[in-house]
N, C-alpha and C positions, 0 to 999 in steps of 0.2 A: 638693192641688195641681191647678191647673186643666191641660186641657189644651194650651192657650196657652201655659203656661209649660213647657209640656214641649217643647215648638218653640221655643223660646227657646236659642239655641246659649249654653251657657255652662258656667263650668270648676267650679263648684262639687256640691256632695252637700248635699242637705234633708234631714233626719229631722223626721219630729213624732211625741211620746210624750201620752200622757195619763195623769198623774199624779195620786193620789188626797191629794195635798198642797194647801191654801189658797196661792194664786199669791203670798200674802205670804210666804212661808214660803218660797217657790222665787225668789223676787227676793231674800230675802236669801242665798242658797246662791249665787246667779249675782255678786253684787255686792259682797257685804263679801270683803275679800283672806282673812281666815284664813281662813273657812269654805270659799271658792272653792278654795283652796291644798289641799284634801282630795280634789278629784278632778281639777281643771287647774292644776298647781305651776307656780309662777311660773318657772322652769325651761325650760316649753314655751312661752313666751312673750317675745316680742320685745321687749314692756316691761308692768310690771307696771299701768298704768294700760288703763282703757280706751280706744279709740278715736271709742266713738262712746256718749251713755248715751239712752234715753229713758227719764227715773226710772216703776218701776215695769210697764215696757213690754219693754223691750229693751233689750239692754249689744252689744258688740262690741269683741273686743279684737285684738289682733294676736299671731300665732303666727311660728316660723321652727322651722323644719326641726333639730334638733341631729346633721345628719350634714352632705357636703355633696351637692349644691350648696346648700345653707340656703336652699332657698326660702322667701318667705315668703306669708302667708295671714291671712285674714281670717274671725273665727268669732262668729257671729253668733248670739245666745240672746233668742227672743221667748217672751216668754206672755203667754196670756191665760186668763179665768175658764172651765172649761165648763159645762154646764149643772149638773154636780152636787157642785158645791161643790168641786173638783179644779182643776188645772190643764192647759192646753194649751199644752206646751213644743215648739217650734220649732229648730232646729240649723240653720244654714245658715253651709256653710264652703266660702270659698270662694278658690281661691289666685286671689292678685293682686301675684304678686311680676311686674315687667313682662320678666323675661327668660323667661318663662313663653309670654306674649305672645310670644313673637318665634318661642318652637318650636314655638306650634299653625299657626303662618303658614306656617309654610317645609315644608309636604307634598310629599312627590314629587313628586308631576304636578301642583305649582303651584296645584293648588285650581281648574285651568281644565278646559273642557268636552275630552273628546277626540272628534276628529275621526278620521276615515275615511277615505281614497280611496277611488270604487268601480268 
């Protein structure tokens, strides 16, 4: 992650792993339901389709919370090849429920500058 993106005000968590598995092999773990259903059960999920696919690239589905307030969230799985026949698996999860939105806004002191007499 660059450092641009670390300045980038935002609500989510990045992981990246490097896997000693062919990125075919990890697109199908990310993408067909049974096999997906052995580590993210369709259970933690707001609905069992994805939300978003780039075949072979990237999937993205949608999560909610099974307490409440049931937030919900967005979890995002890229890979790509690395140099040594493995893969470069990506996690980026990010809540985008918009009541989420509304409690990073409303900070104590309004998010404005404070002022001084002197």
């Amino acid at each position: 992650m660059s450092d641009a993106a670390c300045d980038e005000p935002g609500h989510g968590i990045e992981q990246a792993y490097e896997l000693s598995e062919p990125p075919e092999k990890v697109w199908r773990a990310l993408s067909i339901q049974a096999l997906r259903e052995h580590w993210l059960p369709e259970a933690a999920l707001a609905g069992p389709e994805p939300v978003a696919v780039t075949p072979g690239e990237e999937v993205s589905y949608r999560m909610r919370e099974a307490v409440p307030p049931y937030l919900e969230s967005t979890v995002t799985f890229r890979i790509a090849p690395n140099g040594t026949g493995g893969t470069c698996l990506r996690i980026i999860h990010d809540l985008t429920d918009a009541r989420f939105a509304r409690l990073t806004k409303a900070a104590a002191n309004r998010n404005a500058p404070l002022l001084r007499a002197a």
